[in-house]
Wavefront OBJ file of the C-alpha trace (Angstrom):
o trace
v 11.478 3.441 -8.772
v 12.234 2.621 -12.141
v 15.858 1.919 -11.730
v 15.134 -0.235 -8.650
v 12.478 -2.436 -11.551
v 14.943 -2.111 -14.192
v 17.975 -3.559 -12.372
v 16.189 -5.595 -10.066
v 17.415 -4.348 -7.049
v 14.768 -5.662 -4.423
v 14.656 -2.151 -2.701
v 11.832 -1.218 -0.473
v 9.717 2.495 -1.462
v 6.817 3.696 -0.291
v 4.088 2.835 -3.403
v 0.232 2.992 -3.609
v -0.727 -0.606 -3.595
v -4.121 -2.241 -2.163
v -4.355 -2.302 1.403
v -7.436 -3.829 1.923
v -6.803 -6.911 3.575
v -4.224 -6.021 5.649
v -4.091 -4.501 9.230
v -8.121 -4.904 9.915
v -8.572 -2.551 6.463
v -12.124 -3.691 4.725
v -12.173 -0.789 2.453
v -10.615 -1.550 -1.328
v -8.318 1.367 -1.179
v -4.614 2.030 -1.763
v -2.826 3.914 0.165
v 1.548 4.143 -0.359
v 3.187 1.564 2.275
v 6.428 0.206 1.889
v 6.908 -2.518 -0.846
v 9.688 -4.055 -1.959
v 10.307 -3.358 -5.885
v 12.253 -5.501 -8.497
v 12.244 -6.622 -12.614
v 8.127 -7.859 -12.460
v 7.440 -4.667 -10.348
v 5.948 -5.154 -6.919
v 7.530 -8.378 -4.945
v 6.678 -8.050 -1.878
v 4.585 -5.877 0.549
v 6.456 -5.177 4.316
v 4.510 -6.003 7.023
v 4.959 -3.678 9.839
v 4.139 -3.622 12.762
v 1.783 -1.400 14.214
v 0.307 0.001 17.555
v -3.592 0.076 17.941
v -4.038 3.737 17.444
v -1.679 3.410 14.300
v -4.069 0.571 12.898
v -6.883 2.791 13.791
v -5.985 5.669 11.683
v -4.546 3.273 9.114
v -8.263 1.381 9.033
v -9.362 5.230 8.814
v -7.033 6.509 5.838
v -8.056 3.491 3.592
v -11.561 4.068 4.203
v -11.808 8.076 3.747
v -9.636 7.475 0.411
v -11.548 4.450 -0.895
v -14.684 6.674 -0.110
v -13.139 9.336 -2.992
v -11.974 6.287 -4.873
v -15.484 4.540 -5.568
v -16.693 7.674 -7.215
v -14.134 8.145 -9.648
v -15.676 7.276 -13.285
v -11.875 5.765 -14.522
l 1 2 3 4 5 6 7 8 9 10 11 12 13 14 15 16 17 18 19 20 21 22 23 24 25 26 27 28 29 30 31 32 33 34 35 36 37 38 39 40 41 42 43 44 45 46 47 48 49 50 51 52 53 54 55 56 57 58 59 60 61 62 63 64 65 66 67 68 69 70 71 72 73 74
């Protein structure tokens, strides 16, 4: 990760960013989804495509994590 920031490579790696937003997701969680790295960090998010089940249990993941995520005192 850090060499990809560093030398600006543009490479893609699975990192936690917000998901809410995207794919029918109303919760303000993060889950790790491919993103596309370089020298001011994140660049880009990729945009898959997915299959109704796989949006389901996306929708589903953000949710159950943003459920542990609104109770931590940070």
């Amino acid at each position: 990760l850090v060499e990809s920031i560093m030398k600006n490579l543009h490479k893609v790696h699975p990192v936690s960013t917000l998901v809410q937003g995207m794919h029918g997701v109303k919760a303000r969680g993060f889950l790790s989804i491919p993103c596309v790295l370089g020298n001011s960090g994140l660049t880009d998010v990729i945009h898959m495509t997915l299959k109704p089940d796989e949006e389901k249990q996306l929708v589903k993941s953000a949710e159950t994590l943003w459920g542990v995520q609104k109770e931590l005192t940070l």
